[in-house]
C-alpha positions in Angstrom: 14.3 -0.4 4.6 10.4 -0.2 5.4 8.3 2.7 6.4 6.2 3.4 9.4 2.4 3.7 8.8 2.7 7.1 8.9 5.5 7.5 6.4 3.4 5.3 4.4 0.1 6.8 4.3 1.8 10.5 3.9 3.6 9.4 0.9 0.3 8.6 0.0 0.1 11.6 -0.8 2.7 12.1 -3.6 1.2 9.6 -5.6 -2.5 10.5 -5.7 -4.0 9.6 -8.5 -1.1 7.9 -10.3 -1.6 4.6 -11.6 0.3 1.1 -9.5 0.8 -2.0 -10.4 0.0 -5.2 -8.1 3.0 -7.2 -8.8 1.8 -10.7 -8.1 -1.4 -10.3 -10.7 -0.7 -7.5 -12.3 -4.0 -5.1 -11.3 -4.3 -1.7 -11.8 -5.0 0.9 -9.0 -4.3 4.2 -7.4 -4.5 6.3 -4.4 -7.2 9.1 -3.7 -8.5 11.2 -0.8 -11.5 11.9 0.5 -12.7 13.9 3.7 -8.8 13.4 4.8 -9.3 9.6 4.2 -7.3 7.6 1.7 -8.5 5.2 -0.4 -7.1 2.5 -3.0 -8.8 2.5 -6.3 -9.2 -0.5 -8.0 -8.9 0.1 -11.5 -10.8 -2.2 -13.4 -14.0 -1.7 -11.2 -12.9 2.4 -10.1 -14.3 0.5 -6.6 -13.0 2.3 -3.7 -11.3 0.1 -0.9 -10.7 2.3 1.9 -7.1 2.2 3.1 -6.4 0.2 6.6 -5.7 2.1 9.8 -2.1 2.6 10.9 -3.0 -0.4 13.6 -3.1 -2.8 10.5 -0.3 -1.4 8.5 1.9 -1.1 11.4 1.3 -5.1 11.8 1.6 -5.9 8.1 4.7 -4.0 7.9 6.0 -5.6 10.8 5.1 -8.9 9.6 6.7 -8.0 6.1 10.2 -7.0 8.4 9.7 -10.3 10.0 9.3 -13.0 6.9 10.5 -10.6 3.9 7.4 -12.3 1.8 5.8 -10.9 -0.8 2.7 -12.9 -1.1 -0.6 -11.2 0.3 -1.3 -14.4 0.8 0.9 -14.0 3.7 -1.1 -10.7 5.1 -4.5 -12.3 4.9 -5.3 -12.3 8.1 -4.5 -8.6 8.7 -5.7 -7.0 5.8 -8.0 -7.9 2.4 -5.7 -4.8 0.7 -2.6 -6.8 1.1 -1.6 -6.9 -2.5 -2.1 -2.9 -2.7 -0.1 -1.7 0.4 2.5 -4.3 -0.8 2.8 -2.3 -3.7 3.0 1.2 -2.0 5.2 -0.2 0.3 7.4 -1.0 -2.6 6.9 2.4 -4.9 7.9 4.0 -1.0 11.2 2.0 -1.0 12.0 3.0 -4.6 11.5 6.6 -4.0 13.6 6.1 -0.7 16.3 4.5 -2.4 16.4 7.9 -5.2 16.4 10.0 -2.1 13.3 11.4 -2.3 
């Protein structure tokens, strides 16, 4: 199961400030909010990527339905935070999968 956007980017919100994982190379990030916007963190540099609009999600998510790959690689031409949202996608299935 995947998540819209919008379940995405609210769920968002249960994780602010807790530390993710990529899983491909192992970086460190999190997720803050600013002014209402979210933002990935990128740990090593505490650089702040702001996250991509639903538009973008919606395609990498549907992309992601389509080919099942987890290589940002794949996403490249949608979004440069592949990697991340592939993560938060994941930490959302997990916390679906525990009911939550």
């Amino acid at each position: 199961m995947l998540p819209t956007a919008s379940q995405l980017i609210i769920f968002c919100d249960s994780i602010i400030g807790k530390p993710l994982v990529t899983q491909l190379r192992n970086k460190v990030f999190s997720v803050d909010v600013v002014a209402g916007s979210y933002y990935l963190v990128v740990g090593s540099s505490g650089q702040r990527r702001k996250i991509d609009s639903n538009e973008k999600i919606t395609q990498l998510i549907a992309l992601l339905a389509n080919t099942g790959s987890q290589r940002p690689t794949k996403y490249r031409d949608i979004t440069f935070n592949a990697s991340y949202l592939l993560e938060l996608i994941r930490q959302w299935q997990i916390r679906a999968s525990e009911g939550g």
